[in-house]
C-alpha positions in Angstrom: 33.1 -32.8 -86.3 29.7 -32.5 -87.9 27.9 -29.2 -88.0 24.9 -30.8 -85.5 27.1 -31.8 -82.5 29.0 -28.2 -82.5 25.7 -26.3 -82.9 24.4 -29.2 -79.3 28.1 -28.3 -78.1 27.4 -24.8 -78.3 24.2 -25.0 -76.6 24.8 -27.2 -74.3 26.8 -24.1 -71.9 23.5 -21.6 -72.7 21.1 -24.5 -71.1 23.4 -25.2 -67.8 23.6 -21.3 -67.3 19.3 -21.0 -67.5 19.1 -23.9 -65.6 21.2 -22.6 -63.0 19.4 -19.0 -63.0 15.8 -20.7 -62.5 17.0 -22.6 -59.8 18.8 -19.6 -58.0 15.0 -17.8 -58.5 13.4 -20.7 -57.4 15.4 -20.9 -53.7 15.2 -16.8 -53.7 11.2 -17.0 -53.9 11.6 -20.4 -51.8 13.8 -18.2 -49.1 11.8 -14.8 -49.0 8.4 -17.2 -48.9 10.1 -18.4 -45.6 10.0 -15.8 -43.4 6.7 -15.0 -44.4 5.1 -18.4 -43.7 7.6 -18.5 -40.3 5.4 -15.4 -38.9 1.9 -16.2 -40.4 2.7 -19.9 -38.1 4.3 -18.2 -35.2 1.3 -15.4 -35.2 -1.0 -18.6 -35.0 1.1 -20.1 -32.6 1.1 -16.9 -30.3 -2.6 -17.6 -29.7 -2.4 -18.6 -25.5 -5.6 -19.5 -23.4 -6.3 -19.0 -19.9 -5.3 -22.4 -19.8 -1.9 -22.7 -21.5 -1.0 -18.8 -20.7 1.2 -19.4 -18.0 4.9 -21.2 -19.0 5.3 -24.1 -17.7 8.8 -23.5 -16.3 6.3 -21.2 -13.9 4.3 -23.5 -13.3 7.1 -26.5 -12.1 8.1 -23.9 -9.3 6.9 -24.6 -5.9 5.0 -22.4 -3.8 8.0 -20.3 -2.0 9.7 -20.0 -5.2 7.0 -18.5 -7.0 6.0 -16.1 -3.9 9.9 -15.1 -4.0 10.0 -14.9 -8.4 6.6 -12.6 -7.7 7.9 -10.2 -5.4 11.1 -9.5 -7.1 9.2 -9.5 -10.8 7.1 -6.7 -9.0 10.1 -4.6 -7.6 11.7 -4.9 -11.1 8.7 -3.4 -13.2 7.9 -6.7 -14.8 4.8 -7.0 -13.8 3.0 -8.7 -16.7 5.8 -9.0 -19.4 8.0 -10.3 -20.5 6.1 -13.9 -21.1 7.3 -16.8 -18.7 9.0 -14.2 -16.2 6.5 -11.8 -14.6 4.8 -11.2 -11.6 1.3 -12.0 -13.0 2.3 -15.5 -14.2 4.1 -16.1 -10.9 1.0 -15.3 -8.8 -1.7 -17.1 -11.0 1.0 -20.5 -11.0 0.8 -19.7 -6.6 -3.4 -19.5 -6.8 -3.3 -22.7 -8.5 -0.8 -24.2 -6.0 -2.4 -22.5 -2.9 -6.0 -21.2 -3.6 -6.8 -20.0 -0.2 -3.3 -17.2 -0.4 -5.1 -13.8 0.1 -1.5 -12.4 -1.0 -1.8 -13.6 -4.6 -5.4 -13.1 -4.6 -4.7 -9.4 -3.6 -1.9 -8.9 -5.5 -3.6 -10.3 -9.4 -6.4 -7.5 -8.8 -4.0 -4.8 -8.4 -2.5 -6.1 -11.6 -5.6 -6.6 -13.3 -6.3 -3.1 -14.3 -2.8 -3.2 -15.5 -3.0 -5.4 -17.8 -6.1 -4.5 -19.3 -4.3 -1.0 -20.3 -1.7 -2.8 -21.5 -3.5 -5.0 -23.6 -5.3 -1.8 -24.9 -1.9 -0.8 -26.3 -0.8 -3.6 -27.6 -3.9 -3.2 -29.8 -3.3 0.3 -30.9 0.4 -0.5 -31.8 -1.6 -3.8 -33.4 0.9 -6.0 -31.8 -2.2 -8.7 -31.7 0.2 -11.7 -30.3 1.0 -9.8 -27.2 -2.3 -8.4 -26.8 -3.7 -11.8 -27.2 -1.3 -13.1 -24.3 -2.5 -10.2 -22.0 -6.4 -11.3 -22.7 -5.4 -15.0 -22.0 -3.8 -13.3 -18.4 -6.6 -11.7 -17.8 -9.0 -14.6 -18.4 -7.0 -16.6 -16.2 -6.9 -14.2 -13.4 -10.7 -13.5 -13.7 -13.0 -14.8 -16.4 -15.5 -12.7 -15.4 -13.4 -9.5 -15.4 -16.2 -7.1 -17.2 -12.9 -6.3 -19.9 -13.0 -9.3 -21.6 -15.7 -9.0 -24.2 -15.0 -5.7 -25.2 -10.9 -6.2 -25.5 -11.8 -9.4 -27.7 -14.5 -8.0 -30.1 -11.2 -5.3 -30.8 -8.8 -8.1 -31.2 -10.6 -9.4 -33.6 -12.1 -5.8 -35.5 -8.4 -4.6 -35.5 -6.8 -8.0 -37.1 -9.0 -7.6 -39.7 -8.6 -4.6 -40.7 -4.7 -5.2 -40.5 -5.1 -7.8 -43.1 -6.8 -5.9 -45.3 -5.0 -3.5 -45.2 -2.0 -6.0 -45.5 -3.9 -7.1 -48.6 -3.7 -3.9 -50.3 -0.1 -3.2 -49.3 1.2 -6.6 -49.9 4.5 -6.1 -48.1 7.6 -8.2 -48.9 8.7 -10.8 -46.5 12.0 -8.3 -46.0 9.8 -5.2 -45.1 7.2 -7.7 -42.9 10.4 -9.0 -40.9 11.4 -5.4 -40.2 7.9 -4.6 -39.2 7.6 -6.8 -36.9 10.9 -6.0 -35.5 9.9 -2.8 -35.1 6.8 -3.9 -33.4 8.8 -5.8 -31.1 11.3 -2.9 -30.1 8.2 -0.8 -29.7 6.3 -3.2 -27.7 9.2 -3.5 -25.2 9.8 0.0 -24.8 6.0 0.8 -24.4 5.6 -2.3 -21.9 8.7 -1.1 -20.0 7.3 2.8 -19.6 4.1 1.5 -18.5 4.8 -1.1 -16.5 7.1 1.5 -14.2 4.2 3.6 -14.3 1.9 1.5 -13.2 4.0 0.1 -10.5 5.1 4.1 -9.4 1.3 4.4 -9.0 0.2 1.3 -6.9 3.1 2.8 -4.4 1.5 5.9 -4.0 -2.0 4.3 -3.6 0.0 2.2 -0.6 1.3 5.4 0.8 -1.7 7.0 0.7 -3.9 4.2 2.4 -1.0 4.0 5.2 -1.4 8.0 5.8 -5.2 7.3 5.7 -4.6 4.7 8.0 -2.3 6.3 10.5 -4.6 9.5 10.6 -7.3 7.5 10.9 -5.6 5.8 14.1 -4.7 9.4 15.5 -8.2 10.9 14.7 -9.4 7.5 17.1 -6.8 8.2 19.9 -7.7 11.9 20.2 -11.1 10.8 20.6 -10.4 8.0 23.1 -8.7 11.0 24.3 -11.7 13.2 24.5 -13.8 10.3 25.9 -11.7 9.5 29.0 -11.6 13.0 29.8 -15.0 13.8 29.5 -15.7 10.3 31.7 -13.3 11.9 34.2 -15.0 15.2 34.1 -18.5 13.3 34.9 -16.7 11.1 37.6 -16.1 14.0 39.3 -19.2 16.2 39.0 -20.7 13.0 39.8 -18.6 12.3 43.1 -19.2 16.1 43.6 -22.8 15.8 43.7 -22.7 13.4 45.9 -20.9 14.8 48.4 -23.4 17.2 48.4 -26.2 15.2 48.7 -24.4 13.7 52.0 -24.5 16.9 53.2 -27.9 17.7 52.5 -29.3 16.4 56.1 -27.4 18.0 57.8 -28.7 21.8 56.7 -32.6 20.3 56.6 -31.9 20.5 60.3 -31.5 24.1 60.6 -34.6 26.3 60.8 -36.1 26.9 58.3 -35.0 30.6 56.0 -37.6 33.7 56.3 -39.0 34.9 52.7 -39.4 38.5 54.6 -36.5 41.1 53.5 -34.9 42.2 56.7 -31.8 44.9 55.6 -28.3 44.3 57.3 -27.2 47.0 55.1 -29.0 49.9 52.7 -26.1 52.8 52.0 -27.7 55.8 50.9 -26.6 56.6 47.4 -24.2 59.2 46.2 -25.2 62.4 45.2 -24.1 63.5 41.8 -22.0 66.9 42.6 -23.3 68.8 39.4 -26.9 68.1 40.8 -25.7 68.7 44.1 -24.2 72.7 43.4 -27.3 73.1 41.1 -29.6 72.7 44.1 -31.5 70.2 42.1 -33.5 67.6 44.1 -35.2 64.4 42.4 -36.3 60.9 43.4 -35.8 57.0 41.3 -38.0 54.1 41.7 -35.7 51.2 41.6 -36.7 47.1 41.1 -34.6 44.5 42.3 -34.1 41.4 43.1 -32.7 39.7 46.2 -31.2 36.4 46.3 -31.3 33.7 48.7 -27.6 34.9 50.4 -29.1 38.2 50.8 -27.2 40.4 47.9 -28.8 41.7 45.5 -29.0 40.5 42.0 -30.3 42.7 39.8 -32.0 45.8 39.7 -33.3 48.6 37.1 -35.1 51.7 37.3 -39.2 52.2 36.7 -39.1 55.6 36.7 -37.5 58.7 37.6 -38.6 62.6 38.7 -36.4 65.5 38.5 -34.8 67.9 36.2 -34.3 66.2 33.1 -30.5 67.3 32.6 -30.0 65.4 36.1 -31.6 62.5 35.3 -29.6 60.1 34.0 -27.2 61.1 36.8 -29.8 60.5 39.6 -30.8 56.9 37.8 -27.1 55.8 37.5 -26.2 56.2 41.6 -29.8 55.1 42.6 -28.8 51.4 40.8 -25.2 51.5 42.0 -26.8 52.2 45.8 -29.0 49.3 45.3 -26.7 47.1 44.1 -24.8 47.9 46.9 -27.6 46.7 50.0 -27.4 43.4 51.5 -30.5 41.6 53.5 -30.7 38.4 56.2 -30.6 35.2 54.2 -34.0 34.4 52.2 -35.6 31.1 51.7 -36.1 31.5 48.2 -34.9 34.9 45.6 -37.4 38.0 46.1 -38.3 40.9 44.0 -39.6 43.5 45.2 -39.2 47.9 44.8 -37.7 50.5 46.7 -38.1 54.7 46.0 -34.2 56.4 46.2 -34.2 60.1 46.9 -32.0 62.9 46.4 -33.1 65.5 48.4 
């Protein structure tokens, strides 16, 4: 054997081992470049619209199905996630179906604030395909809804600021893959919290409304209440009043009432015993007024005479004496003053 074939013999091994290693480097960079390219399409991918949002195993469901798949998603806290099997999907697929259903009307703006806090966090934790999903929800559900603008504007402000900042890191496809299944883990547990949240609070907003509601309907019976018993109360001053006007012509046929005071009674007064076993004398001028049955109404003293340490005594039975005197009926009250003596 010639000295040129064993050196190409000798060599021959070497070249099928480097040929070999560059093709095991080539499928490693071909591999780890796979994953990579796999989430930059499926990120591109998870882009819905309002139009292609919902799944279309949703939307082949009929009508009672999807009011049924809505009201269990609801009870079960999956109120806008996962994608393809939540209440939100179920009830825009049912507005399509029946437009005129107040109940899925109703039921997508209670949701919609919802969302739009969710879709805030999916921004934060810059889990932009979710986030994106919500928007597309929300512009489904309301293309007018006042978030829309402003939740876009951040999609966009925060995806690029993620890829430059991607830029700079430059992750491997390994540590990308585990980001994002971090992202994913995280997204579920945050959507899981939240949605439970949210759901916790629409039931107390619906308890409260139905304690509004029922006081509401008690604060209207109590005053139903207070109305029938106040018509009751004027029934019968009515129906009094009445019966007294019946009864009127009957006393314009008696004679007429004299205004002249004409005593039945006038009682001397008492005479206050200290006064009395200190000899002292005095006199009270007394105004009062007599009312049309003949008693006397009310009275008080002008004046007084007499020693001064007497009187408040003398003034005190003069009024109770007075008080005391009754007169003939009058035709109308009368005032009028009478002198009281203690002698």
């Amino acid at each position: 054997m010639s000295t040129k074939e064993s050196m190409f013999r000798g060599a021959k091994p070497v070249a099928l081992v480097l040929a070999a290693a560059c093709a095991f480097t080539a499928c490693k960079k071909e591999d780890a470049a796979a994953p990579a390219a796999g989430q930059a399409a499926s990120q591109q991918a998870a882009a819905p619209t309002p139009e292609s949002v919902v799944a279309s195993s949703v939307t082949a469901m009929g009508a009672d199905q999807l009011r049924d798949a809505a009201s269990k998603a609801y009870n079960e806290n999956r109120l806008y996630a996962p994608a393809g099997n939540n209440a939100m999907e179920y009830y825009l697929a049912l507005r399509d179906k029946q437009p005129g259903d107040a109940g899925a009307s109703s039921a997508l703006n209670d949701l919609l604030p919802m969302a739009v806090i969710a879709t805030e966090q999916g921004i934060a934790r810059e889990d932009f395909a979710e986030a994106k999903r919500l928007l597309a929800l929300l512009g489904k559900s309301d293309a007018n809804h006042p978030a829309m603008a402003r939740l876009k504007d951040s999609i966009a402000k925060s995806e690029a600021a993620v890829a430059k900042r991607s830029e700079t890191e430059k992750l491997t496809a390994e540590e990308e893959a585990k980001r994002q299944q971090d992202l994913a883990k995280k997204r579920e547990e945050d959507q899981r919290k939240l949605q439970e949240q949210q759901r916790q609070q629409v039931t107390a907003d619906q308890q409260r409304q139905q304690q509004e509601v029922a006081q509401a309907e008690t604060e209207r019976q109590r005053q139903q209440q207070a109305a029938a018993a106040e018509a009751e109360r004027q029934r019968q001053a009515a129906a009094q009043q009445a019966a007294a006007q019946s009864a009127r012509p009957a006393e314009t046929s008696r004679p007429a009432v004299s205004n002249d005071l004409r005593a039945v009674s006038q009682a001397g007064p008492k005479f206050p015993q200290t006064a009395q076993r200190a000899g002292a004398t005095g006199s009270v001028q007394v105004e009062y007024t007599v009312g049309t049955d003949g008693s006397v109404v009310n009275a008080r003293v002008v004046s007084s005479n007499g020693p001064r340490q007497f009187q408040r005594d003398f003034e005190r039975e003069a009024l109770a004496a007075v008080k005391r005197w009754r007169f003939q009926p009058i035709g109308q009250s009368t005032t009028t003053r009478a002198t009281v003596s203690f002698q």
